[in-house]
C-alpha positions in Angstrom: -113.8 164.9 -128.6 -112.5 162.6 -131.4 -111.5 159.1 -130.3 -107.6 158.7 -130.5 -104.6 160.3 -129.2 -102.5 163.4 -130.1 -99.0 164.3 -129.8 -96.9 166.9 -131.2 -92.7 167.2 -131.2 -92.0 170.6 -130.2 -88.3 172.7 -131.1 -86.1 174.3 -129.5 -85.8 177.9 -131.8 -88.1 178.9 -134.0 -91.0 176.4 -135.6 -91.8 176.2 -139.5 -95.4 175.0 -138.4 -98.3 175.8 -136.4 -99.8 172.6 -134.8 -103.8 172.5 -134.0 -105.6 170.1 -132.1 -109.4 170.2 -132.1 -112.4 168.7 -130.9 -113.2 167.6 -135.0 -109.7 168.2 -136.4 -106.0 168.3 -136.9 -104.0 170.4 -138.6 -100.8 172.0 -139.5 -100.4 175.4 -140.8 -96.9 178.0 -141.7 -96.2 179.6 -138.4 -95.9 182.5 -140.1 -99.5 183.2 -140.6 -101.4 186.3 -138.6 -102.9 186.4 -134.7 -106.3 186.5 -136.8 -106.7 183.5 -138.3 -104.5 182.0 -135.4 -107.2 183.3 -133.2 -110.4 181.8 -135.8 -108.3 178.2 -135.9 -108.5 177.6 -132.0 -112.1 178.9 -131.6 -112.8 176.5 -134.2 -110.2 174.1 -132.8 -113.1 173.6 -129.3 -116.4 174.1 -131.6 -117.9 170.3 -132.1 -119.6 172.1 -134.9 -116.2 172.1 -137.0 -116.0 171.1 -140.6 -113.1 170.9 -142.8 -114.8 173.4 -144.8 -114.9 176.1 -142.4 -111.0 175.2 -141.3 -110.3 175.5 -144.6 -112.3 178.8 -145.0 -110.1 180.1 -142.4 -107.4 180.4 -144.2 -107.2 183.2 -147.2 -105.4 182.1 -150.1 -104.7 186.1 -151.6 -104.0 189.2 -150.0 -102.0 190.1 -147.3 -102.7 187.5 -145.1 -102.2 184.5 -147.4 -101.8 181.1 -146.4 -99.5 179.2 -149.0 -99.3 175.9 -146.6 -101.5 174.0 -144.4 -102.5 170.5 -144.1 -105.9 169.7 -142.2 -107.3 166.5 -141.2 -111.4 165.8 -140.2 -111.6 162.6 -138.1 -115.1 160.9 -138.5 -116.5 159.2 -135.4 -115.7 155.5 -135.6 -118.1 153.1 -136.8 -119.7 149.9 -135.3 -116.3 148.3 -136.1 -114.0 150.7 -134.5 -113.1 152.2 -138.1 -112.2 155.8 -138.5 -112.7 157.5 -141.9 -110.5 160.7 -142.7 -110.6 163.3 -145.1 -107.8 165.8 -145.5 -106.8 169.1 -147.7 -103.0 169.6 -148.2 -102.2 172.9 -149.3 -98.1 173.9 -150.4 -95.3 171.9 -148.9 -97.3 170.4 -145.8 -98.2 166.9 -146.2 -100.3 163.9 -144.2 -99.2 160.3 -143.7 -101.6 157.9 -143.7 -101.5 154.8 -142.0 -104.3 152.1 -141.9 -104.4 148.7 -142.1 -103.9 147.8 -145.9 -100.5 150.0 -145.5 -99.4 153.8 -145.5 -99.0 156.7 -147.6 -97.9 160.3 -147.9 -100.8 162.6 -149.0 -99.3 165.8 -150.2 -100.2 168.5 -153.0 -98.0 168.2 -155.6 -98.0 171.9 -156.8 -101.9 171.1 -157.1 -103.6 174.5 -156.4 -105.3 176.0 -154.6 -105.3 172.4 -152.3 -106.0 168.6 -152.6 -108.9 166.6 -151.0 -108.9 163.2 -150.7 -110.9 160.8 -148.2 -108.9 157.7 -146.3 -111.0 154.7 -144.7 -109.6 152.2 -141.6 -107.3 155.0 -140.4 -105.3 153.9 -137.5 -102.5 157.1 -137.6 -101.7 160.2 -138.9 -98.5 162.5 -139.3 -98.9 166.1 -140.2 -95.7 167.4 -141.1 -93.3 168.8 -144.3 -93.5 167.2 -147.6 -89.6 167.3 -147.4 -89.8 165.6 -143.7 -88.5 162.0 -143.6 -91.3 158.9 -143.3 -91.9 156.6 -140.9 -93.8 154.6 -138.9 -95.9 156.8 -136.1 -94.1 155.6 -133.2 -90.9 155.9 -134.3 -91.5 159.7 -135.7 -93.4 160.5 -132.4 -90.3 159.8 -130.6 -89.5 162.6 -128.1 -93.2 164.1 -128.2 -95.9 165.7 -125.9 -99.4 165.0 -125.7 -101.4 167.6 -127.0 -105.1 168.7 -125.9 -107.3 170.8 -127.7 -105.0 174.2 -128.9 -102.2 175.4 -130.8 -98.4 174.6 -130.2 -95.5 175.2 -132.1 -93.7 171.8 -133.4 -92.1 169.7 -136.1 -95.1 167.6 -136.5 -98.3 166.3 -135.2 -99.3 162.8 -134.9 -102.7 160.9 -134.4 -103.2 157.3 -133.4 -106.1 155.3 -132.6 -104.2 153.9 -130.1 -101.7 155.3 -127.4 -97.9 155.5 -128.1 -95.8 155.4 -124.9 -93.2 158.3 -125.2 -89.6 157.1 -125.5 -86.6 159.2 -125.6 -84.1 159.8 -128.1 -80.5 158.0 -126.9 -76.7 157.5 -128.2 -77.2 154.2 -127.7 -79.1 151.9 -130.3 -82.1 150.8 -127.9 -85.0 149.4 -129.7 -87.7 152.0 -131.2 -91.1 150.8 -130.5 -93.1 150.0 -133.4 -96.1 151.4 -135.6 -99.4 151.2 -134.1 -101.9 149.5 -135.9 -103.9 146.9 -136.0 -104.5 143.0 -137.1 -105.3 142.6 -140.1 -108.8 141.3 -140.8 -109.0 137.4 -142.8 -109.7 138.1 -146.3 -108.8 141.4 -148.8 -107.8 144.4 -147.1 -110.2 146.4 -145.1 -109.2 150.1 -146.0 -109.8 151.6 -148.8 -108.6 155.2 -149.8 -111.3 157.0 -152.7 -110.7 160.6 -153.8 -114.0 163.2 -152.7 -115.9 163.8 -155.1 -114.0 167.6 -156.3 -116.6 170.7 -155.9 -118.8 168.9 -153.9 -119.3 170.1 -150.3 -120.2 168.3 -147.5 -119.7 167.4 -144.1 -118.1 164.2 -142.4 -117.8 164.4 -138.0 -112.8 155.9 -127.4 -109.7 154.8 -126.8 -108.5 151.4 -128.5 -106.9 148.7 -127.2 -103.2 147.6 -126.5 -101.6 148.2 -129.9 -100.7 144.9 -131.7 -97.1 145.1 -133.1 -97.4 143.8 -137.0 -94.6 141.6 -138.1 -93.5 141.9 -141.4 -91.6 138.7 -141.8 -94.6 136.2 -140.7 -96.8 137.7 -143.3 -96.1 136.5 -146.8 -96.4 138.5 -149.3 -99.5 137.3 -151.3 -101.2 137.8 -148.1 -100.3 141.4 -147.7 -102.7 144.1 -148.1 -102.3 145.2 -151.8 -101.5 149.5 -151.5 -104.1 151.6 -153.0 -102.5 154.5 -155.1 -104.5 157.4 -155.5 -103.3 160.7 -157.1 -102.0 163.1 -154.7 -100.8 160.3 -151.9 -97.8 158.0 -152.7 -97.5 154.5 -150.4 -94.8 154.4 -147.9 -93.5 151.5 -148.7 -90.7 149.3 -146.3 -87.3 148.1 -147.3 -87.3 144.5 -148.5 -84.8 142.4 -147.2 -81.5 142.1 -148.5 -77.7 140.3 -147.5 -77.0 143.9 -146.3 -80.8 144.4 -144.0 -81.1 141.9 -141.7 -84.5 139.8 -141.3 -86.2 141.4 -138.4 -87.4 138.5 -136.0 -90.6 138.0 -134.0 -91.1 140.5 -130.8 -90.2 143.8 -130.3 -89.4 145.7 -133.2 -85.8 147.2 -133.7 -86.5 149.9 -136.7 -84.5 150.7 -139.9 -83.2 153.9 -140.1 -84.6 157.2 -141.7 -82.1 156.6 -144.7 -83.6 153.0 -145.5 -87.1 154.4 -146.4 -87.3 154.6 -150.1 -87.9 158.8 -151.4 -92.0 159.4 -152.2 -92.9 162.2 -155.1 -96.4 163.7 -155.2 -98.5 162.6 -158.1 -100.8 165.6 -159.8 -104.2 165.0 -159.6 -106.0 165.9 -162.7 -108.7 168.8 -162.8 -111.8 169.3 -160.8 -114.9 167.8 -163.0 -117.3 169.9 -160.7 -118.1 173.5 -161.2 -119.3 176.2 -158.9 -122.2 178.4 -159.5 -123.4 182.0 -158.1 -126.8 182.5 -157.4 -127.5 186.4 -158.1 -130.1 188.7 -156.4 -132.3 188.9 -160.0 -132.7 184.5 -158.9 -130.3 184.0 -162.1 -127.7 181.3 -161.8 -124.4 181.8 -163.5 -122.0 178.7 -163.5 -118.3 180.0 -162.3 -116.9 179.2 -165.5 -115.5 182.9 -165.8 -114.7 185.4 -163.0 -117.9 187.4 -162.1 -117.3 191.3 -162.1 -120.3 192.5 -159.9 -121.3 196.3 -159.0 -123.4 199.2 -159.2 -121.9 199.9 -163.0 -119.1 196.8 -163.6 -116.2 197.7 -165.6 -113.2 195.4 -166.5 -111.0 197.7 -164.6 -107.3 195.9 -166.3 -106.0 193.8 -168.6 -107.5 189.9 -168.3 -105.5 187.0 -169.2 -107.3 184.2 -170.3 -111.1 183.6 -169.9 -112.8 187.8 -169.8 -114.9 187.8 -166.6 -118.5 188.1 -166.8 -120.1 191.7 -166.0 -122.9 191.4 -163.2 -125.2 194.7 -162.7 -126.9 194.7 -159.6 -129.6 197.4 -158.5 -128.5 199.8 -155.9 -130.9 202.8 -154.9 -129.0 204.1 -152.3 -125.4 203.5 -153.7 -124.0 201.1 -150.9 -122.6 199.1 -154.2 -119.6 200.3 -155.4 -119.4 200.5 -159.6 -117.0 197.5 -159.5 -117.7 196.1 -156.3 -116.1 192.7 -155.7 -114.8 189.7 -157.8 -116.0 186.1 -157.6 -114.2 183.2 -159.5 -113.4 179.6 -158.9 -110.0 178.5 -158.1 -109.9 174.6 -158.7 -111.5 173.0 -155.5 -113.1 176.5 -154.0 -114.2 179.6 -154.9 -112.0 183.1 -154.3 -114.5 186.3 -153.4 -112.3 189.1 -153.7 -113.6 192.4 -152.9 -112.3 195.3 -155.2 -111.7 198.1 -152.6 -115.7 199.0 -152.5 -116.4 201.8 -150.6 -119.2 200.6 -148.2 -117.3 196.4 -148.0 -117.9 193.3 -149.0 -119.4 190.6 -146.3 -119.2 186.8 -146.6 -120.7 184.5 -144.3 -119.9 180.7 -144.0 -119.4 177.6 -141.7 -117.6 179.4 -139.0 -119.7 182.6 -139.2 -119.7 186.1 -141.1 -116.4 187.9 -142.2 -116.3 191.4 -143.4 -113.4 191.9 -145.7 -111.1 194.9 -145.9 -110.2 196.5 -149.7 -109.2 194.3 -151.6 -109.0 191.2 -149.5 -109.7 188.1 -150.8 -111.2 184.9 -149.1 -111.2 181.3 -150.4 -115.3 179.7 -149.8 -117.1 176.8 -150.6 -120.6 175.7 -151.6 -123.3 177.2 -149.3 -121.5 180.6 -148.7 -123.6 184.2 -148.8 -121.6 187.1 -150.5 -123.4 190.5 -149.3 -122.1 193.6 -151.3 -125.5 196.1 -150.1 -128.5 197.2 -150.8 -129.8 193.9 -149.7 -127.9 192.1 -153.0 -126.3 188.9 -151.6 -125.0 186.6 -154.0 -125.2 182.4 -152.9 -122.1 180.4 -154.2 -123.8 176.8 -155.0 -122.0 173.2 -156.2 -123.5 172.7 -159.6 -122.3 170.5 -162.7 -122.5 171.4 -166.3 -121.9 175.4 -167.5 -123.9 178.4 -168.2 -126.6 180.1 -167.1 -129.7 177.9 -165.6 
């Protein structure tokens, strides 16, 4: 399992979110989705084969069974100097804060759809949780919390830290919070460094620390601080300066501002994907995603397009298993949607976390590397290309 420790902060009546932890991953997800992909999430929740791509694929973005919210972290092994890199999808109103040792910052989506990917370097914790949830350092937002092993719970929000967090309970009385974990920083310019992924590319990315070292503010000065790293779709976390009405906090344990004194964070839009997708067809053709592909026996444009007209595909079907206007296949900024059109015989897509058969008109969200098989041996390959039309 993933170096580091999980905890989650349950509630007493119903949850908003879903709470995974995996071998590979955390993530959050709308309680409200179905048993099904509840059931796909915690199989792939023990698998050490686990991407964020096949997490992702878990979780239909049309149809009955949508998924309008989800947030899902992929924590790498760490390197030779204890460094963990992260790379996360926020989907909706979930959201991710990042904390590493050149500062912190909210990751969310920003009305960005279908999702936002980004990859984080140096992380030392992580907070899956609303976008309208207050901010904070991990300890003092993992106050009240379980440990969580690998499964599913119902909670407010998860964290992750590279280090433990001891729990402490809430009280009337104003006791000291304990502090964020993280760690010293290194001489020099920051060590962390946050970069967006590379959008429509796909690939892959797969101990317990030591006491954590409680970061004083106040003996830092600020030309020495780590300089924050704004990226689109993450805004820093930054903490109150000191004023005549916040007093300076001194050296030793940590007594922590309140929720109120944390400034408000707004998502930034990222702009569009510069990658495109591309279907390999049965004929060996390659057709860049830049229009929806109609594919079947006999394709028809069956209603009224708005925007680009989709591309009719005929594929050869002796024994009819290909309905006339079998299934749909277009890309949806950061992924590609395979839709199938209530065909007779189905539509089958296989990926990361294994085959799917999709009922009429269900639609599934896939990445590079996924097989589309509509019959008759036709199975269509979606591929990462750059540039448009047909190769």
């Amino acid at each position: 399992m993933t170096s580091g420790f999980i905890r989650y902060a349950p509630t007493s009546g119903p949850s908003r979110w879903l709470l995974i932890a995996g071998r590979r991953f955390v993530a959050a997800v709308e309680s409200t989705v179905s048993d099904a992909i509840v059931d796909q999430v915690f199989w792939l929740a023990d698998s050490e084969l686990a991407t964020i791509e096949s997490v992702v694929g878990a979780f239909p973005l049309a149809g009955t069974d949508s998924v309008r919210s989800f947030a899902v972290a992929e924590l790498a092994e760490p390197n030779a100097a204890g460094e963990v890199t992260v790379t996360a999808v926020v989907r909706g109103s979930a959201a991710i804060d990042v904390f590493s040792v050149g500062g912190s910052r909210r990751f969310s989506a920003g009305g960005v759809q279908p999702w936002v990917l980004a990859e984080f370097r140096s992380v030392t914790g992580l907070v899956l949780q609303g976008d309208d949830a207050q901010t904070g350092p991990v300890a003092r937002l993992s106050i009240g919390s379980l440990p969580l092993g690998i499964g599913v719970a119902d909670g407010e929000l998860l964290t992750w830290s590279l280090q433990p967090i001891e729990r402490a309970e809430r009280s009337a009385s104003a006791a000291p919070e304990p502090a964020a974990v993280t760690a010293e920083a290194p001489d020099g310019p920051a060590a962390d460094e946050t970069i967006i992924r590379e959008r429509g590319r796909s690939s892959s990315l797969f101990g317990h620390g030591a006491e954590p070292v409680v970061a004083d503010p106040e003996q830092v000065p600020p030309a020495a601080r780590p300089a924050a790293h704004e990226l689109p779709g993450a805004v820093d976390i930054e903490e109150p300066e000191p004023s005549r009405d916040t007093p300076v906090i001194p050296a030793g344990p940590l007594t922590l501002p309140s929720a109120d004194a944390f400034p408000p964070t707004e998502p930034v839009v990222l702009p569009p994907p510069p990658a495109a997708f591309a279907a390999r067809l049965p004929s060996g053709d390659t057709l860049t995603l830049d229009a929806p592909l109609l594919v079947g026996r006999r394709p028809t444009s069956q209603r009224v397009e708005s925007g680009i007209t989709p591309r009719l595909v005929t594929v050869a079907s002796p024994t009819q298993e290909v309905s006339s206007t079998h299934a749909r296949i277009e890309q949806s900024g950061d992924a590609v949607v395979v839709t199938d059109l209530r065909s007779t015989n189905g539509t089958v897509v296989t990926g990361p976390a294994g085959s799917r058969r999709l009922r009429p008109g269900e639609s599934v969200v896939v990445l590079a590397g996924a097989r589309v098989e509509i019959g008759d041996g036709n199975i269509i390959e979606i591929t990462a290309r750059r540039g448009e039309g047909r190769e």
